[in-house]
C-alpha positions as a printed NumPy array, in Angstrom:
array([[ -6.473,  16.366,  24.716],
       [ -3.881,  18.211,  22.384],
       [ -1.85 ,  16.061,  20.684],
       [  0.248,  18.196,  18.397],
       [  0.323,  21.098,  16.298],
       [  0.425,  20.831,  12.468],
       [  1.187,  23.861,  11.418],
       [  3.126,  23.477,   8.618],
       [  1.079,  20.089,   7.515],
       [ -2.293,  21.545,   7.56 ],
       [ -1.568,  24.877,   6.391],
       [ -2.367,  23.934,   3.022],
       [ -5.018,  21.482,   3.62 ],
       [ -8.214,  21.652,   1.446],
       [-10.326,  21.29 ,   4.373],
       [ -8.765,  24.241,   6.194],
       [ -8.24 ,  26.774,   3.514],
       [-12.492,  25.596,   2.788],
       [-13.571,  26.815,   6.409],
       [-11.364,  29.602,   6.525],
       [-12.705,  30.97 ,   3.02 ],
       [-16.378,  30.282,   4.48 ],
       [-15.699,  31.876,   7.669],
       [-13.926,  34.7  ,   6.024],
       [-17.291,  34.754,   3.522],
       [-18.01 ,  38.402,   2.018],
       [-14.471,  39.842,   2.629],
       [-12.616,  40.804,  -0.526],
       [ -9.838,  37.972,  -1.417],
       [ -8.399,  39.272,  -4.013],
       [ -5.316,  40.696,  -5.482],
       [ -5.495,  42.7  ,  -8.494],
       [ -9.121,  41.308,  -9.196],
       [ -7.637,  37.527,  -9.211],
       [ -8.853,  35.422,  -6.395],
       [ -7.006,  34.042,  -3.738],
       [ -5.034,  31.192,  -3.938],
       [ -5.376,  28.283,  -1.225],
       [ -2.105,  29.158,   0.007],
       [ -2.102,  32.455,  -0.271],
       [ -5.324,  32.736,   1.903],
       [ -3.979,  30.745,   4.44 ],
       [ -0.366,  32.579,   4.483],
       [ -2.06 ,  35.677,   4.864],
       [ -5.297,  34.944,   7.467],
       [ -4.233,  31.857,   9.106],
       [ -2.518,  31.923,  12.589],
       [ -2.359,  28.467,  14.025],
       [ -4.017,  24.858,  12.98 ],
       [ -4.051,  22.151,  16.738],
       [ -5.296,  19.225,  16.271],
       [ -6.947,  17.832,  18.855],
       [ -8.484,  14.247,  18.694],
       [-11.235,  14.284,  16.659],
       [-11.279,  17.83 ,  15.421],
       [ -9.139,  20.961,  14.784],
       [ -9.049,  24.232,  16.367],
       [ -8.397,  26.833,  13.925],
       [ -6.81 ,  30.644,  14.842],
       [ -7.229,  33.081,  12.151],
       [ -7.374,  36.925,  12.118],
       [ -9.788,  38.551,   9.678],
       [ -8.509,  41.266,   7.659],
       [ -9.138,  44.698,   9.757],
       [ -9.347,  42.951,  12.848],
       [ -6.585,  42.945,  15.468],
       [ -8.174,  39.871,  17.366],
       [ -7.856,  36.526,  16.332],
       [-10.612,  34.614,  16.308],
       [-10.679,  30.383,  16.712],
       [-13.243,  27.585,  15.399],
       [-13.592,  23.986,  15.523],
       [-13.688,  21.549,  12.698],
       [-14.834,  17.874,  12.917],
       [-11.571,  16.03 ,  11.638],
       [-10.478,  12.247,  11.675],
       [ -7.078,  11.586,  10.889],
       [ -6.511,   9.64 ,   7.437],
       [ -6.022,   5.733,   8.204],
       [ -3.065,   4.845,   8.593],
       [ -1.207,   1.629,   6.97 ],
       [ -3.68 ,  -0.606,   5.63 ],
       [ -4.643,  -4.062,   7.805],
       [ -2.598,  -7.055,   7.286],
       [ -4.106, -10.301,   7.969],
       [ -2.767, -13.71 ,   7.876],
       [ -4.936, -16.234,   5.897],
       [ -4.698, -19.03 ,   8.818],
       [ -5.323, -22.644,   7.473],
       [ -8.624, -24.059,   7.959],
       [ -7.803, -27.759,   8.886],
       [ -4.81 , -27.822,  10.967],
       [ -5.089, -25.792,  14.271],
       [ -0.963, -26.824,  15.171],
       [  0.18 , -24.822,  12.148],
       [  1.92 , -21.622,  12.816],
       [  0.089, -18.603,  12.588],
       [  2.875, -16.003,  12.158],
       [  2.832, -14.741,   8.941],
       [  5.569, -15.786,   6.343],
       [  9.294, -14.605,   6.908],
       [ 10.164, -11.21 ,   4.916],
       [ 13.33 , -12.453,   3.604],
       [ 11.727, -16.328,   2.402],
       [  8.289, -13.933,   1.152],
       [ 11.005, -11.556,  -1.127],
       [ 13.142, -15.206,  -2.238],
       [  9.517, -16.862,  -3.473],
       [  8.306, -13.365,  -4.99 ],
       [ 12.063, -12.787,  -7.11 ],
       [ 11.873, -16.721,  -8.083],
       [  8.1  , -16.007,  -9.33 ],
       [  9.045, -13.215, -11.38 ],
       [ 12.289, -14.874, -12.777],
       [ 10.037, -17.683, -13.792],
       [  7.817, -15.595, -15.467],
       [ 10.428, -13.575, -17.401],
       [ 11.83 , -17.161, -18.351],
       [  8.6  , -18.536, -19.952],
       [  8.017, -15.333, -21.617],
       [ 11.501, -15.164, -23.096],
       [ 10.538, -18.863, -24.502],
       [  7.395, -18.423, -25.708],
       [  8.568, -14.746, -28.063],
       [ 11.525, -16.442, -29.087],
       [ 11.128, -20.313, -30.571],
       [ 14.954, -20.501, -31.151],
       [ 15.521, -20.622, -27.246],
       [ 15.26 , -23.727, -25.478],
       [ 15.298, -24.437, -21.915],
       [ 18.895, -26.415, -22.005],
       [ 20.074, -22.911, -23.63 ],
       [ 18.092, -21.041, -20.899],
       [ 20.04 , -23.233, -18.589],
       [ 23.537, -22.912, -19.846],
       [ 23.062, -18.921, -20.003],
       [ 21.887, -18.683, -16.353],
       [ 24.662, -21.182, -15.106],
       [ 21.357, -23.503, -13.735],
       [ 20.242, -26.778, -14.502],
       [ 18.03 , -27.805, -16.466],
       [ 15.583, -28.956, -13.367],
       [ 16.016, -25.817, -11.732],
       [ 15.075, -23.704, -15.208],
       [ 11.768, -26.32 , -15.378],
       [ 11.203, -25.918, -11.484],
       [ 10.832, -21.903, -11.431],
       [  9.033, -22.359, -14.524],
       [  6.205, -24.36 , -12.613],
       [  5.639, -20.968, -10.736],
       [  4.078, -19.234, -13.433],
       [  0.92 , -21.582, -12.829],
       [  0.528, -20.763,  -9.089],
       [ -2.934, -19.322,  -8.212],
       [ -3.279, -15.684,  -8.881],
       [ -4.645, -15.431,  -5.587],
       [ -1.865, -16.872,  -3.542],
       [  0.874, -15.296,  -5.089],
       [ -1.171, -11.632,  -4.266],
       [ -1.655, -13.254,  -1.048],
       [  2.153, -13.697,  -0.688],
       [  3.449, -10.236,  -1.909],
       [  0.711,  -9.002,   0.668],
       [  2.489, -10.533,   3.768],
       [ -0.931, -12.855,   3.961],
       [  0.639, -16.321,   3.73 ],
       [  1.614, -17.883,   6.87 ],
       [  5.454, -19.078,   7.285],
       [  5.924, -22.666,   6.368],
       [  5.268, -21.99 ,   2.494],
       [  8.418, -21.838,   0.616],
       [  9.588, -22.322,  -3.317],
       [  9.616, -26.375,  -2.787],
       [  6.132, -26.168,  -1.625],
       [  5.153, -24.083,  -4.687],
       [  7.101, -25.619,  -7.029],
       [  5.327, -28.871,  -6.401],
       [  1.782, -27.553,  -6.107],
       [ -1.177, -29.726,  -8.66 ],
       [ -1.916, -27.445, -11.656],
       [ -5.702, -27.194, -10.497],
       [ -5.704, -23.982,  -8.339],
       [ -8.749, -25.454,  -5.722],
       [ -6.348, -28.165,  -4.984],
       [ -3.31 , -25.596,  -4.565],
       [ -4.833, -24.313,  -1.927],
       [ -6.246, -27.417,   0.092],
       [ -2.625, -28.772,  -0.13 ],
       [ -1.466, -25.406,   1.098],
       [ -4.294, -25.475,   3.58 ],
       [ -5.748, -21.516,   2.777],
       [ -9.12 , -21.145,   2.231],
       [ -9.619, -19.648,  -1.612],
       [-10.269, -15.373,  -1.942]])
């Protein structure tokens, strides 16, 4: 079954301009003694590229030759968007299972890099404390020392949430108030460790 024609897409695809040049095998390509570009082989001998599912038929004309002639190649598409899965909990079976809201995911993922830009502004400069940090960024105090506590969130669940894998219920006030010891993070978050 045709799906659609690719003409301009595939024109300059590698694995075209590959058959076409071994199909085309023995006739000069050349212009001036410099070989044929990709593109310029394909502007000059290709007709038509169809895909069809699961290969490509190919219309080309040979040079001398007022016939076109077709072939098949074996194609597969390229995959498409990569698989998102949701790391489900492994004790409670009530829990939702929809994966964590876009707009709470992009809150958590801002607060964890503002709390990382925080500790590393305190750590390169000694002068700066956090009641200073506060007063510049109109916060308090707590809040400075609560966005802090992100930085020491699991590696593995913060890639998990910028990956969409979390499931909803996990916010900054569950984070925030995680143990330090990253096998308990995750039984008290209830995902399994990567």
């Amino acid at each position: 079954m045709r799906v659609r024609l690719l003409e301009f897409q595939l024109r300059h695809s590698r694995i075209v301009a590959a058959t076409v040049r071994s199909l085309l095998n023995g006739l000069p390509f050349a212009d001036g003694g410099e070989a044929l570009s990709d593109e310029t082989l394909l502007d000059r001998y290709l007709d038509r590229v169809t895909l069809y599912s699961g290969h490509l038929a190919l219309e080309f004309h040979a040079p001398g030759s007022s016939e076109p002639k077709r072939t098949d190649v074996t194609w597969t598409p390229p995959p498409g968007r990569p698989k998102r899965e949701i790391l489900l909990p492994h004790k409670d079976s009530q829990k939702d299972h929809r994966p964590i809201k876009s707009e709470v995911r992009e809150s958590v993922v801002k607060a964890i890099a503002l709390g990382r830009k925080w500790l590393s502004e305190l750590i390169s400069n000694p002068q700066l404390t956090m009641v200073a940090l506060a007063e510049r960024e109109g916060r308090s105090k707590r809040s400075i020392s609560m966005l802090l506590s992100l930085n020491f969130v699991a590696p593995d669940i913060v890639r998990a949430l910028i990956m969409g894998k979390l499931p909803r219920g996990i916010s900054i006030t569950k984070l925030v108030h995680l143990p330090a010891d990253w096998s308990q993070q995750r039984e008290q978050l209830g995902i399994a460790g990567q």
